[in-house]
N, C-alpha and C positions, 0 to 999 in steps of 0.2 A: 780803031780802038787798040791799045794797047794787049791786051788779051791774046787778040788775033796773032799779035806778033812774040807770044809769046811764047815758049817752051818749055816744057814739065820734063823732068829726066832724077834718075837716082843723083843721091848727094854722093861727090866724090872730095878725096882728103886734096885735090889740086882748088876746089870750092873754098875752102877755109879760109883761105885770106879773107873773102865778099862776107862771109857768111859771119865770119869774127868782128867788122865792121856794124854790120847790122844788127846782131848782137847787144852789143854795146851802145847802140843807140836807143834799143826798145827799150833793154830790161835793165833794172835798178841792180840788179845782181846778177849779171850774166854767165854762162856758163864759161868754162874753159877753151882752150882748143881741145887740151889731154881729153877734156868729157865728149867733144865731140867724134873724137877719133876712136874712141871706145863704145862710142856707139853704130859708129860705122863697121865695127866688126863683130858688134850684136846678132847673133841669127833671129833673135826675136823680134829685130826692128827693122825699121824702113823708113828712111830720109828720101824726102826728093827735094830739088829747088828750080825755084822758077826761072829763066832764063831771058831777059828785054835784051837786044841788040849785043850778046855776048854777057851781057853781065848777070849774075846774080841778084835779083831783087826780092826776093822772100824764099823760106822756105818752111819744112812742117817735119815732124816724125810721127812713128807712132809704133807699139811694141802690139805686136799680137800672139797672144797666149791660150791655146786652147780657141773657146768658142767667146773671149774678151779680148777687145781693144781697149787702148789706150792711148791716147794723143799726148804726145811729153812736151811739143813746142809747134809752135807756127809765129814767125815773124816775119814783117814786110817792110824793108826798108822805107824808114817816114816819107821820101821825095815819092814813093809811087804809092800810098794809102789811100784809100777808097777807090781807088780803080780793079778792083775785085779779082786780086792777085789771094789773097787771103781766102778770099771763098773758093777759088779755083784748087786752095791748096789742101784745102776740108775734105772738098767734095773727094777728092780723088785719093786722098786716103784713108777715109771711108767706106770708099768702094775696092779700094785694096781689100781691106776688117773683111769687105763681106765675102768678097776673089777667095780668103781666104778662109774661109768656112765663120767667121765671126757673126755673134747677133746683138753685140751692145760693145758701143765705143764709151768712154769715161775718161774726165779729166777733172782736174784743178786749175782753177785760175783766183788770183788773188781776189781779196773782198774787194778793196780798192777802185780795181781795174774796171772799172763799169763800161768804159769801151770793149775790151775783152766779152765783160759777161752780157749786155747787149748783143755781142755779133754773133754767140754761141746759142744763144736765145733765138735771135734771129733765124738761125740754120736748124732749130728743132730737136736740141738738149732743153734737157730738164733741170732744174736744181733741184738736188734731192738731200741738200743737208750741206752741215760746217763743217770743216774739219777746224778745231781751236790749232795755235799757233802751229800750223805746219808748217811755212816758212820758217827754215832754222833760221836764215838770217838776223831776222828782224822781228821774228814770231807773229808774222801776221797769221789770219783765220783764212784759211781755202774756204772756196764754196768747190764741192763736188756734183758735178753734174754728168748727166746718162743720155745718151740716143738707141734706140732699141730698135731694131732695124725692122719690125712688124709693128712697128706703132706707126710707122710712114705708109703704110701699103694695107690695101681692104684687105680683111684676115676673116675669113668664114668657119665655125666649129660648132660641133656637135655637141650638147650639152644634156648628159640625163640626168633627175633630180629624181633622187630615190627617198619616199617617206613611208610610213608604212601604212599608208592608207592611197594613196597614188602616187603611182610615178609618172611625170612629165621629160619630154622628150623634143626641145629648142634649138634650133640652128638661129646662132647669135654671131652678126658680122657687124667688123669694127671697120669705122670708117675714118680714113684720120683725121680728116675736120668737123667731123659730127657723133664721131664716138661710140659706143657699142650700143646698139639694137636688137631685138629681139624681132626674126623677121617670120619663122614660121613655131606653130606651136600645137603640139597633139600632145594626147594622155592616154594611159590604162590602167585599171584597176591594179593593186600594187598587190593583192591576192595572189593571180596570175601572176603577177609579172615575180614574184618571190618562191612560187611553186616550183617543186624540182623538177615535176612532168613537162608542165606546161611555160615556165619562165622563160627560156628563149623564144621559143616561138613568139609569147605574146608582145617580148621588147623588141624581134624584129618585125613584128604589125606594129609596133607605134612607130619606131623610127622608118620603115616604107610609108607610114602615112604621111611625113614629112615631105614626099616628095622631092626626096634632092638626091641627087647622085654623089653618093657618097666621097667617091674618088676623089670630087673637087674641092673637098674641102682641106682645114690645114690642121685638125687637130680633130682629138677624139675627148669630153671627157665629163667624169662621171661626180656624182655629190650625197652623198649620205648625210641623213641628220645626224645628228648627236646621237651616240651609244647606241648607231645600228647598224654599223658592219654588219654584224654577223647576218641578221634579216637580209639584209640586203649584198649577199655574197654575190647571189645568180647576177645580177644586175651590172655590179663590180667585175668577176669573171667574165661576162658577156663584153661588159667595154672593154677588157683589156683584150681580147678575140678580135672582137669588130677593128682596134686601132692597129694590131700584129697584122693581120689580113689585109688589112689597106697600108701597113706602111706606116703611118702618121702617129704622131704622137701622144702620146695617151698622158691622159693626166687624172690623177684620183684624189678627190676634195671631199675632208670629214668634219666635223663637227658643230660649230654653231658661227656660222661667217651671213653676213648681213647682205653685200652684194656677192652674188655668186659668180654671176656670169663674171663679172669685175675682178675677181678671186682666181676664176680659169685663166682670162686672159693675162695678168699678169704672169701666173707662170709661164706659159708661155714664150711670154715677151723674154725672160728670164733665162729661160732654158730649162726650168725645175720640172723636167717629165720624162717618161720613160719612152722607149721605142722597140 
């Protein structure tokens, strides 16, 4: 297979010739050399290109900023397409995004391009909306689409729902091809569990009745109804303890949200939580 004989290595400015070729084959609006060369001396970013029997036949960037990536280009010379140089070229900068502390990669690809947004489909981005005429060119509409790097991997968390009549206490793990589940589930009187004597103790009897060791799990986090913070401080103050103690990420959900667990995990996925 081609693959085998293949080599993945940084893009370098002696590349440019191949790369300028290629280029100009795929896209209707190609970039520069000048844009390529300035990206090559991006600390934000990172080119590689593939290498068949010395030559350049595909290559990909991608800028990582804080805990987001972003893929800016992947092309693969038309004579070697569908021979999974392109996914070779995903995958591995991807896994750069995560090397380098990232948890959602994003890009843009024209509306058009339905080859493009098929293969990005394919590999397990989402569409998550338009962008209208982002192309200055030509003012076509982006689709923008996301990969969340805990949407690919079982993700297990700790879920307390504080009402004022009980609190329930869920370990809810996402599975990526069958989605979030609800796998164990205890309660206690929300009396206790809001009491200033007796409120820790009694939320750490429900969550021991859980039976899960806590350690393994990936998050910690907590949900109050509508306009009951305040009742429900002990409860709040106890998850952000229990998530500081272990490490893990604590996340605090209020008001009147429909799916909860669904609510959690997105943040999550996001990054929107505290540690």
């Amino acid at each position: 297979m081609m693959l085998e004989q293949a080599v993945l290595r940084a893009m370098e400015e002696q590349d440019l010739s191949d790369v300028m070729k290629i280029e100009s084959a795929v896209f209707p609006f190609p970039w520069s050399k000048y844009s390529f060369i300035t990206e090559l001396h991006n600390p934000n970013a990172y080119y590689l290109v593939a290498i068949y029997h010395g030559t350049v036949v595909a290559y990909g960037g991608v800028w990582i900023i804080s805990t987001e990536a972003h893929i800016t280009t992947i092309a693969v010379d038309p004579s070697f397409q569908r021979n999974g140089f392109g996914s070779m070229l995903l995958r591995a900068l991807i896994a750069h995004a995560w090397e380098q502390g990232g948890i959602m990669v994003s890009l843009e690809v024209r509306r058009s391009n339905k080859k493009a947004v098929t293969f990005y489909l394919h590999h397990g981005f989402t569409n998550v909306g338009t962008i209208p005429s982002y192309y200055l060119e030509d003012g076509e509409d982006a689709l923008k689409m996301t990969y969340y790097k805990l949407a690919h991997q079982q993700v297990s968390f700790l879920l307390i729902h504080c009402s004022l009549s009980i609190t329930e206490v869920s370990i809810i793990q996402n599975d990526p091809k069958l989605g979030l589940k609800q796998i164990i589930k205890a309660a206690v009187n929300s009396g206790s569990a809001f009491s200033e004597e007796s409120g820790t103790e009694s939320l750490k009897f429900v969550v021991s009745a859980t039976l899960v060791r806590l350690s393994e799990l990936d998050a910690i986090a907590v949900y109050v109804d509508r306009h009951q913070e305040e009742e429900c401080c002990e409860a709040i103050q106890f998850t952000k303890g229990l998530a500081y103690g272990l490490n893990k990420p604590c996340i605090v959900l209020a008001g009147t949200i429909g799916n909860v667990a669904q609510a959690a995990f997105e943040k999550l996925l996001s990054g929107d939580y505290t540690i």
